[in-house]
C-alpha positions as CSV (number, residue, x, y, z in Angstrom):
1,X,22.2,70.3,91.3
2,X,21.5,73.1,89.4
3,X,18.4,71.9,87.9
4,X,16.9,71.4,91.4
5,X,18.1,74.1,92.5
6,X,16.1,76.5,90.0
7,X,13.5,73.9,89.5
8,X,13.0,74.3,93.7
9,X,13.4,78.0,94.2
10,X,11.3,79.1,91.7
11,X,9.0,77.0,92.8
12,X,8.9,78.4,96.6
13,X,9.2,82.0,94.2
14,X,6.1,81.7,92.5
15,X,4.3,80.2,96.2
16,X,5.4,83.1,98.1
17,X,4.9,85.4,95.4
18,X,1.4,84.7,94.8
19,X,0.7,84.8,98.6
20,X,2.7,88.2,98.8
21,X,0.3,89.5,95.1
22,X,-2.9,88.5,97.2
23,X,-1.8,89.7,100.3
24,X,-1.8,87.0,102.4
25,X,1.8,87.8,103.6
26,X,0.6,91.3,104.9
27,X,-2.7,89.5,106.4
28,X,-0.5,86.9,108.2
29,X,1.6,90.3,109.8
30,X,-1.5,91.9,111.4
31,X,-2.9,88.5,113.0
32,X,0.5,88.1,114.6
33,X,1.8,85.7,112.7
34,X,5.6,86.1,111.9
35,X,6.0,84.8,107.8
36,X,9.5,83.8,108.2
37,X,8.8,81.4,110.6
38,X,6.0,80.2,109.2
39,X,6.5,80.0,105.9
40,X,10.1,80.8,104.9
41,X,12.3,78.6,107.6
42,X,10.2,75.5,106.5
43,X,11.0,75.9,103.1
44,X,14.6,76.8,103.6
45,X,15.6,73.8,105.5
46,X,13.1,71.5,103.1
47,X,15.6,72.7,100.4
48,X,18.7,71.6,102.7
49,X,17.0,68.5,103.2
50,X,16.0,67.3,99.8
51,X,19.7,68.3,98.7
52,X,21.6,66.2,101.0
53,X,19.4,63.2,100.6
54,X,19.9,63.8,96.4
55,X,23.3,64.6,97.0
56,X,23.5,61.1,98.9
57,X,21.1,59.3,96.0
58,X,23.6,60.6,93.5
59,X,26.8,59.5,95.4
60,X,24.9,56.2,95.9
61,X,24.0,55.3,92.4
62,X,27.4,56.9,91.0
63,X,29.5,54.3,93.2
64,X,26.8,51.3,91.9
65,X,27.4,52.4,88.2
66,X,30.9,52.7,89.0
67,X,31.2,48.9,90.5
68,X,28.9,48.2,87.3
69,X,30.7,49.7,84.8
70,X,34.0,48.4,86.1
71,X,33.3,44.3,86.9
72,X,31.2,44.1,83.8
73,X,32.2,45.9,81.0
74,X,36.1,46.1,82.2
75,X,36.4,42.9,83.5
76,X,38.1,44.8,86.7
77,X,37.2,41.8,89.8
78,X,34.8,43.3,92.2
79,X,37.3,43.1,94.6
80,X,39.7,45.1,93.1
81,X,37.1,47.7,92.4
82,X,36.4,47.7,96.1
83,X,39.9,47.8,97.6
84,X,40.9,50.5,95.1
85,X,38.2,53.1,95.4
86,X,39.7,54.7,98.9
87,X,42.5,55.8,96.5
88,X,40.1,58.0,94.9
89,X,37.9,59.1,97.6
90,X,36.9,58.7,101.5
91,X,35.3,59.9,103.9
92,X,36.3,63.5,103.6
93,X,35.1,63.9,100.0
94,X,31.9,62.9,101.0
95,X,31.9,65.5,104.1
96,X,32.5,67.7,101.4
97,X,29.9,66.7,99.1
98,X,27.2,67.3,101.6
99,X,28.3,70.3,102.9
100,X,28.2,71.8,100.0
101,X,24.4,70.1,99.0
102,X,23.1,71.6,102.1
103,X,24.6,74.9,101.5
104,X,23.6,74.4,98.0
105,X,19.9,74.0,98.9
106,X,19.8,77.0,101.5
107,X,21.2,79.2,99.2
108,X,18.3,77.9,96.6
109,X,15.5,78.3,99.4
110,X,16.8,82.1,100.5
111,X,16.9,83.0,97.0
112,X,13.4,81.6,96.2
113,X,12.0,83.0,99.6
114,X,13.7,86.5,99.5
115,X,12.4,86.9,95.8
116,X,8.5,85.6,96.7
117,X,8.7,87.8,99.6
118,X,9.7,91.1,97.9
119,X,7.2,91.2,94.4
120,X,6.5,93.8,93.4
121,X,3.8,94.3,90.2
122,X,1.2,92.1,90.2
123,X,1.0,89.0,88.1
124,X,3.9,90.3,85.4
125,X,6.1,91.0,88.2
126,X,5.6,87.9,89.5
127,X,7.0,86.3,86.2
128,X,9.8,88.6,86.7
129,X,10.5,87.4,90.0
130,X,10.9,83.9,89.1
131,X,12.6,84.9,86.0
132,X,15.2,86.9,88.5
133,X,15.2,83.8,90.7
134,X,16.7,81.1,88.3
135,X,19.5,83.8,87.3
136,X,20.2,84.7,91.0
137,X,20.3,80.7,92.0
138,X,22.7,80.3,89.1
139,X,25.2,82.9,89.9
140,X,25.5,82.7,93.9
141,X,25.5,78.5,93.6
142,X,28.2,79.1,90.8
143,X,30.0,81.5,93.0
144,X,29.7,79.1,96.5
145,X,30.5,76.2,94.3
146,X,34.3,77.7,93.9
147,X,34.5,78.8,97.2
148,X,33.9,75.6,98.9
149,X,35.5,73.9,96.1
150,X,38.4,75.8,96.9
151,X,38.0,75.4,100.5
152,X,37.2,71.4,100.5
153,X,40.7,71.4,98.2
154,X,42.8,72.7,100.8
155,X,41.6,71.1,104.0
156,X,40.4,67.7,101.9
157,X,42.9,64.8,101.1
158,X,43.8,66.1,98.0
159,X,43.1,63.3,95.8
């Protein structure tokens, strides 16, 4: 998630950024149009989106490998496979999975918007930015990742 994370909000970064270097931001402001809603809130929940439907991919395909793996290279019956994986997870393990996707990809598409929207230095400052970007995705996703973890822990199943 990381990856896409910093691959996605430098992305929107370097979009926004460009628009704020040329001015288009400030042009958008004096027709009357409000940025955030046009440009920001679009991005942010495109973020949330694409998370949960990678975070549902990866959940998808780990479960597949995991039948895979176990009928054909363990010789564990797919039925066993089957009746045995609610011991290890359910329903609330995947609530908590794609909470924290979404919150994953809203905190990406903040991060990308907030540092697109506020560059400051022309073309260098715009490698900055999206220098500034990765870092900041890293360190508030690593420090939300605990705290849900945490919190998913307490009120999950504990499995």
């Amino acid at each position: 998630m990381l990856v896409v994370a910093g691959a996605g909000s430098t992305a929107i970064c370097a979009d926004l950024g460009a628009r704020t270097i040329r001015e288009e931001i400030d042009a958008m402001e004096v027709l009357g149009i409000d940025p955030i809603h046009r440009l920001v809130v679009p991005r942010v929940l495109a973020s949330m989106l694409v998370a949960t439907l990678l975070n549902g991919l990866v959940i998808t395909v780990g479960l597949v490998g995991g039948f895979l793996f176990g009928v054909y290279l363990q010789n564990v019956s797919g039925g066993a496979y089957l009746a045995t994986l609610t011991l290890i997870t359910g329903l609330p393990e995947v609530v908590i999975a794609t909470i924290k996707a979404a919150t994953f990809g809203l905190i990406a598409g903040l991060v990308g918007c907030y540092r697109g929207l506020t560059v400051r230095g022309g073309s260098k400052g715009l490698g900055t930015a999206v220098n500034e970007t990765v870092v900041l995705c890293v360190i508030a996703l690593f420090a939300v990742n605990v705290i849900l973890t945490t919190i998913g822990v307490r009120f999950g199943t504990g499995r």
